[in-house]
N, C-alpha and C positions, 0 to 999 in steps of 0.2 A: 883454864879459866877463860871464860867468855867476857869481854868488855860491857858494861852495865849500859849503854846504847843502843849494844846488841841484845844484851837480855829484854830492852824494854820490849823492841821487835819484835821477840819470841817468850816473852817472859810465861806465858801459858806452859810452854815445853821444859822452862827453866825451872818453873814449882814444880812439875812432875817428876825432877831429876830428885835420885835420893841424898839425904843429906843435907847439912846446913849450907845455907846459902848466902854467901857475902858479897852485895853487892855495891862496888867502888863508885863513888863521883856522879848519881846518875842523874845531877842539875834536872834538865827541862823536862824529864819523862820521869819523875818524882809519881805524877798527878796519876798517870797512864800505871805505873807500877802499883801504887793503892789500889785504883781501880780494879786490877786483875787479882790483886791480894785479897780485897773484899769479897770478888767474885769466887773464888776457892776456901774463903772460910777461915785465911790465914794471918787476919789483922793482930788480931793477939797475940799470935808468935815471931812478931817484927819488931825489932828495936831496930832506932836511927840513933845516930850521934852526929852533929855537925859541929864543927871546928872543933874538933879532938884538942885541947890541950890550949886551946887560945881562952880570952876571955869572954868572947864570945861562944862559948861553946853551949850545944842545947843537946838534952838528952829525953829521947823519948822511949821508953819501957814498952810501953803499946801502941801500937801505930795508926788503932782506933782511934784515940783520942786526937790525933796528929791530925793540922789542916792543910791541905795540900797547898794552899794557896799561900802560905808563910814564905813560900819559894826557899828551899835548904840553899844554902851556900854550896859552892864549888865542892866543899871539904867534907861531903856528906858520905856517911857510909851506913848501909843497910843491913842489917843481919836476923836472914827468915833461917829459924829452927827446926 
């Protein structure tokens, strides 16, 4: 498992890996990960979830729709299919 700070870094290399992709906590490089997710064509196969289980929790199915500037909470978690 590569740390989701280190994905953002490499995140190009990281969508080329096979397989689903779960990526933990990645707070300020959120913006930086869309961006390369657009760039590969893989916004519709991204779901986010932030605050899993709080009341604050927000769920997003496609990650098109998602603004990167909402800024996710600490508690975010990514999953490219």
């Amino acid at each position: 498992m590569v740390p989701s700070a280190a994905c953002a870094d490499h995140i190009d290399e990281v969508l080329d890996l096979p397989g689903t992709k779960v990526l933990m906590k990645p707070c300020g490089k959120v913006g930086e990960i869309v961006e390369a997710l657009e760039r590969c064509g893989e916004l519709s196969r991204v779901s986010l979830v932030a605050d899993c289980g709080l009341p604050s929790e927000h769920v997003c199915r496609d990650l098109g729709s998602f603004d990167p500037a909402e800024h996710p909470s600490y508690f975010t978690t990514l999953v490219v299919k």
